[in-house]
C-alpha positions as CSV (number, residue, x, y, z in Angstrom):
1,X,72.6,-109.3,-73.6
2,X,70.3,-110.7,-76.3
3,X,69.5,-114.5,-76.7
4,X,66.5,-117.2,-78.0
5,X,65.9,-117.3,-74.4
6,X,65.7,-113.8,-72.7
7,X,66.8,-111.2,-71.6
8,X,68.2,-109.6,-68.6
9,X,66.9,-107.0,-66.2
10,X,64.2,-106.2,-63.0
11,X,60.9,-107.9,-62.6
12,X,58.4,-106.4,-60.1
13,X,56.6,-109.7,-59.6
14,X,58.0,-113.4,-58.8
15,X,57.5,-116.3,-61.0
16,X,55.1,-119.4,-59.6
17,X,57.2,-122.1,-57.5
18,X,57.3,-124.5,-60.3
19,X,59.2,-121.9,-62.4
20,X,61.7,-121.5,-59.4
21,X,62.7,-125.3,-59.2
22,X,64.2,-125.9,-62.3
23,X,66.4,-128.8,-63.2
24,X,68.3,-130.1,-60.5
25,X,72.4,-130.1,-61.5
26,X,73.8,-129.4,-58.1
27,X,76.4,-132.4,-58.3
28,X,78.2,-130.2,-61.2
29,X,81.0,-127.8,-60.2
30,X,84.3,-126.6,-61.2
31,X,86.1,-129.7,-61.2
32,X,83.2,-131.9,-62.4
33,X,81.8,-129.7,-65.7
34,X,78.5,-130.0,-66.9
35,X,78.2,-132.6,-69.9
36,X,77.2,-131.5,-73.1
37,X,73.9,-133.0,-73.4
38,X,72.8,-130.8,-69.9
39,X,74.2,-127.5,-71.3
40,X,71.7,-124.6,-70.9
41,X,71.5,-122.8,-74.1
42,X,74.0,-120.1,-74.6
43,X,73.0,-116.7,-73.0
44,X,75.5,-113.8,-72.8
45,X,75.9,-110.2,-71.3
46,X,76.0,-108.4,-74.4
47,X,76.0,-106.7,-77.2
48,X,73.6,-104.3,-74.9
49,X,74.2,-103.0,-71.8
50,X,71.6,-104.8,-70.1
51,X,73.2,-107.8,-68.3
52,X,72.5,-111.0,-68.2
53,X,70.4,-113.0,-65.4
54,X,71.8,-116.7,-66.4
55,X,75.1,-117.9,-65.1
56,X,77.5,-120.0,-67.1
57,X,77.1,-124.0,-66.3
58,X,79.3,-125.6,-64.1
59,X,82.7,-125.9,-65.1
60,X,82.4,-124.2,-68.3
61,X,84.5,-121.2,-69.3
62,X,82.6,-118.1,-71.8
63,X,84.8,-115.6,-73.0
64,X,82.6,-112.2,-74.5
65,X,85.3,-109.8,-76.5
66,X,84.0,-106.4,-78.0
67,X,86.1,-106.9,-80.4
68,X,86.1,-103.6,-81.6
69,X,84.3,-100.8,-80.5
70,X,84.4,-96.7,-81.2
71,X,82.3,-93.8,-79.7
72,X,82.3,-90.1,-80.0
73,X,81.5,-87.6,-77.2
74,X,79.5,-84.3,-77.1
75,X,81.3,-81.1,-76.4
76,X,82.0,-81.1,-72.7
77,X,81.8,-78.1,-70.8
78,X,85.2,-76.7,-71.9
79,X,83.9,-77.5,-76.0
80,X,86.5,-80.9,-75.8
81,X,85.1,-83.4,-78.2
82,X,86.5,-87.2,-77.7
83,X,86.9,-90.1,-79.9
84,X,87.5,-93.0,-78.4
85,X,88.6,-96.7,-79.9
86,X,88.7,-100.2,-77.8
87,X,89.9,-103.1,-78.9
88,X,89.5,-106.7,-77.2
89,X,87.3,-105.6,-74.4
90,X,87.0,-109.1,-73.1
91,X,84.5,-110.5,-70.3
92,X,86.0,-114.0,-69.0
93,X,83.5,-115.7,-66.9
94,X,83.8,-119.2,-65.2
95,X,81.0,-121.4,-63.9
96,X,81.5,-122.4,-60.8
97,X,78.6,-124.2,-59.6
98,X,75.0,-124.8,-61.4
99,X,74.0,-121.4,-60.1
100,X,77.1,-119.0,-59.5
101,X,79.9,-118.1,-61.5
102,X,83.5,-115.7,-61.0
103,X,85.2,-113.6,-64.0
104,X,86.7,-110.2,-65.0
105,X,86.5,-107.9,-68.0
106,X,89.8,-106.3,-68.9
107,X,90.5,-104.1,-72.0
108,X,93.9,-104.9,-73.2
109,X,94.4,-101.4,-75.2
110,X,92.2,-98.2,-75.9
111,X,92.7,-95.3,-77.7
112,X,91.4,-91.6,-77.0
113,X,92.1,-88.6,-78.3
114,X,90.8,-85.2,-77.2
115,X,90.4,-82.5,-79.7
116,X,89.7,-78.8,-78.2
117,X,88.2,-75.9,-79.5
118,X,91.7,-75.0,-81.1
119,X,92.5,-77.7,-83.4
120,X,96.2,-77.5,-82.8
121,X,95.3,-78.4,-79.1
122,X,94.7,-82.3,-79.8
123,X,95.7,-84.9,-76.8
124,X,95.9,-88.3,-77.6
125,X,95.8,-91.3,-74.6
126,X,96.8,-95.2,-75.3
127,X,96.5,-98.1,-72.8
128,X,95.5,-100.8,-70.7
129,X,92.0,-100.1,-69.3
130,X,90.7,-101.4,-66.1
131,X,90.5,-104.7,-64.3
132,X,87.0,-105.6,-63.3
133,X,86.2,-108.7,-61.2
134,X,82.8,-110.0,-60.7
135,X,80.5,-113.0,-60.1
136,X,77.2,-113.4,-60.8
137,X,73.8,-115.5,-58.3
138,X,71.7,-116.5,-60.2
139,X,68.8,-117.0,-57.7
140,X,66.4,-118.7,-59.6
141,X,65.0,-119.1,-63.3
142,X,68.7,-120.4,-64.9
143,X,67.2,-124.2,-66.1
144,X,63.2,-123.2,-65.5
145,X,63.5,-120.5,-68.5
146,X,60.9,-122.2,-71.0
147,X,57.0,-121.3,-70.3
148,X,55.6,-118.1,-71.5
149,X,56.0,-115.8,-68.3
150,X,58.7,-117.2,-66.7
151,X,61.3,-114.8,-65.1
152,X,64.8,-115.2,-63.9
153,X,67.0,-113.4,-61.1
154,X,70.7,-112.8,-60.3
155,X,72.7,-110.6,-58.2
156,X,76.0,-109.4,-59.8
157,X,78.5,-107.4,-57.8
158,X,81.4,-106.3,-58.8
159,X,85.2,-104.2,-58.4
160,X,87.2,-102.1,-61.3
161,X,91.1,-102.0,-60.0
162,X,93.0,-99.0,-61.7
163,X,96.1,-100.6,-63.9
164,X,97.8,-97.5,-65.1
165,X,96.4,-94.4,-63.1
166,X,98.4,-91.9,-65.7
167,X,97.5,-93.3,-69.0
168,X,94.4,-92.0,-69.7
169,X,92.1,-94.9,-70.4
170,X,92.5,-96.9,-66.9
171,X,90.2,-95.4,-63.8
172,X,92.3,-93.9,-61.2
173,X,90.4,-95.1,-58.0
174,X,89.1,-98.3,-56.9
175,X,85.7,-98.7,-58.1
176,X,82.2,-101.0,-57.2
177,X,78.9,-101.8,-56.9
178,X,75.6,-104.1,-57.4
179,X,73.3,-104.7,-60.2
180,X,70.4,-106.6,-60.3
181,X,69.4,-108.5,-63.3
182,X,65.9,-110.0,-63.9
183,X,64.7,-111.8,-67.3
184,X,61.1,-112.6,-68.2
185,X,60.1,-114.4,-70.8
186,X,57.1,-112.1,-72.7
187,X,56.3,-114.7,-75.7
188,X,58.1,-117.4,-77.8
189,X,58.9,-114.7,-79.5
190,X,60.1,-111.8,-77.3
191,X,62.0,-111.3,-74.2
192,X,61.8,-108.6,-71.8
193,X,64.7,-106.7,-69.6
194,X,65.0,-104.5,-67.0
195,X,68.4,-103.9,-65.0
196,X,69.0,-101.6,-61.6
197,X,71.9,-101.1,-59.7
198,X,74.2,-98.3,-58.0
199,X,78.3,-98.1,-58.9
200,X,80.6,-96.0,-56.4
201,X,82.7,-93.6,-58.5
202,X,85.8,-91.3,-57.7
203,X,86.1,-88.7,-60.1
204,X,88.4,-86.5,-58.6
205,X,91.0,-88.2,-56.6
206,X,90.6,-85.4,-54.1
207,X,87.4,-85.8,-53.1
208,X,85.7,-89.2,-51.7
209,X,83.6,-91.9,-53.1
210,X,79.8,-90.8,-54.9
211,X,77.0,-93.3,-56.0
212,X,75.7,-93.1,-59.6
213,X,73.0,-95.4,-60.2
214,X,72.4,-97.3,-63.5
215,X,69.0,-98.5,-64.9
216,X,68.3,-100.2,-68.3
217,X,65.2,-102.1,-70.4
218,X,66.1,-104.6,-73.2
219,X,63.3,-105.9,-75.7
220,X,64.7,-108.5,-77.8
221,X,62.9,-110.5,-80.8
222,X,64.1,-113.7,-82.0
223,X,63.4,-114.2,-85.6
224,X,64.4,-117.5,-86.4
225,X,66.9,-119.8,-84.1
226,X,70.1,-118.1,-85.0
227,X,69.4,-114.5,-85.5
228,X,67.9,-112.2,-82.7
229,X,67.9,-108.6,-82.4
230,X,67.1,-106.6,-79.9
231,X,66.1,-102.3,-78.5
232,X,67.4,-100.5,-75.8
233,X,67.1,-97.8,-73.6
234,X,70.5,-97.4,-71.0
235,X,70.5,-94.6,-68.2
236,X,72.6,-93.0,-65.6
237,X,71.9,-91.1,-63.0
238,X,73.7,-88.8,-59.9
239,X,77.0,-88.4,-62.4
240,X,79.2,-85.5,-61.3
241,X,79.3,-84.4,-65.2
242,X,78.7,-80.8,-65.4
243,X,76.0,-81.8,-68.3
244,X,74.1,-83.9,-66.5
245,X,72.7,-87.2,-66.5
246,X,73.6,-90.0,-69.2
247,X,70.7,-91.7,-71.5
248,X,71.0,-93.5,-74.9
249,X,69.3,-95.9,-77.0
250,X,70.6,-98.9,-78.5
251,X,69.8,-101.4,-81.0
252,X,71.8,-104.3,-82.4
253,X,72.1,-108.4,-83.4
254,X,73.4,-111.7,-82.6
255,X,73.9,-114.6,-84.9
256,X,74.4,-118.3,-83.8
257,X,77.1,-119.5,-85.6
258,X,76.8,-123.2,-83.8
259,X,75.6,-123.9,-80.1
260,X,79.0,-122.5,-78.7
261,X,79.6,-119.1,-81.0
262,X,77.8,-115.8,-81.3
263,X,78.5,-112.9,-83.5
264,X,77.3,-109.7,-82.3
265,X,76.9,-106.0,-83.5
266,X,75.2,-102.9,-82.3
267,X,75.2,-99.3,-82.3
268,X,74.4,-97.0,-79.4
269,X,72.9,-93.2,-79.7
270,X,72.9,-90.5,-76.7
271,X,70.2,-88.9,-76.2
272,X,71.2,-86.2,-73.3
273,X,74.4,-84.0,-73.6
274,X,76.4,-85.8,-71.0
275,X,75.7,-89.1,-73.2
276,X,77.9,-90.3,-76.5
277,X,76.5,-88.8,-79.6
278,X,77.6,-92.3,-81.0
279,X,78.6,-95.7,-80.7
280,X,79.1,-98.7,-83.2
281,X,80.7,-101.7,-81.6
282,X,80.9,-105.4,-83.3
283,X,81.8,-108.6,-80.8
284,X,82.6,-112.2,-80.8
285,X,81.6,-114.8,-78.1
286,X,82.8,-118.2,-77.1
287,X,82.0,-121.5,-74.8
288,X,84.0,-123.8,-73.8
């Protein structure tokens, strides 16, 4: 996520009490949207990994779509090498009140194909991915984001539901977890973030549930009041992949079109085996 405003991730300290009040909008909900002219300013969970602390306003619906995105793997343990191709990755998220909001990413089609040390041994896989619902707290910071220093906090849990267990490109198990998303405010200029949280994997239907736990920091510079960019490092941990753990680094852009749209584009580089050697990804996001 990369914005004028922030970014997201963990803070260590809390912000002063006047930075936790904010702007009182608790008479907006679902069925009585926030007005125009009380908007907060447009903040979104990507292009980076880092997510977002800020919820959507009231009543208003934000719809994120990688719209195209394509990685390449290391050799795995067995010397398989995959590329991999989404299209229309799409986070949906719904404000529900000032300060909490309900969605789901689904990706309508991906493409993978597997190629093996013997080049006639190529698999391909095509499909729908997973169904992830989610809702994001935001538990303070949303409309009290201005002052140098400020910081805001949210709690986002979420589920991934398999769609096609056989196709390749959907998990098979029923998936979770927690992050935790801070923002703080560094300068007018730059914004700092830090996320943390833990996701329970299956990956091997016969054996139970594992934690992994997944930790990133954001730095984004805003250069002028439509274009920001912004430098990543993304992590990992306690995978079951024979390589180890996962770490890249990321870098990319967004540009305001108007108040409402944001182009996006990054590219992301593993660092550790286990990690994509590469991945470009451009993406397209909306309020309503």
């Amino acid at each position: 996520m990369i914005v004028k405003r922030s970014m997201a991730g963990i803070a260590i300290l809390l912000s002063a009490t006047s930075n936790v009040m904010g702007e009182d909008k608790g008479q907006y909900s679902l069925f009585n949207p926030t007005p125009d002219r009380r908007l907060r300013e447009m903040t979104t969970d990507r292009p980076d990994t880092t997510e977002s602390a800020f919820t959507v306003n009231a009543g208003r619906i934000q719809i994120e779509s990688n719209l195209f995105g394509y990685a390449r793997s290391r050799p795995d343990h067995t010397g398989a090498v995959n590329d991999s191709r989404e299209f229309a990755n799409t986070n949906v998220r719904v404000g529900v009140t000032n300060n909490a909001e309900v969605g789901f990413v689904w990706q309508p089609h991906g493409m993978i194909r597997t190629r093996q040390g013997d080049p006639a041994a190529t698999y391909r896989a095509a499909g729908v991915g997973g169904f992830e619902l989610r809702a994001k707290f935001n538990l303070w910071g949303n409309d009290a984001f201005e002052p140098i220093g400020a910081s805001a906090l949210a709690l986002l849990p979420f589920i991934t539901l398999p769609t096609d267990r056989d196709n390749g490109i959907s998990p098979e198990a029923i998936e979770g977890g927690l992050v935790v998303p801070i923002a703080i405010k560094l300068s007018d200029k730059f914004g700092l973030g830090l996320n943390a949280g833990v996701t329970y994997v299956r990956a091997d239907t016969t054996k139970g549930y594992h934690p992994e736990y997944v930790t990133s920091a954001s730095l984004s510079y805003e250069w002028n009041e439509k274009l920001g960019t912004y430098y990543e490092v993304a992590a990992r941990f306690h995978t079951e992949d024979p390589r180890g753990d996962a770490v890249v680094l990321g870098t990319g852009f967004t540009y305001r079109l108007t108040k409402n749209v944001q182009l996006d584009a990054g590219i992301n580089f593993g660092i550790t085996s286990a990690a994509d050697r590469i991945n470009p990804f451009v993406g397209l996001s909306t309020r309503f």
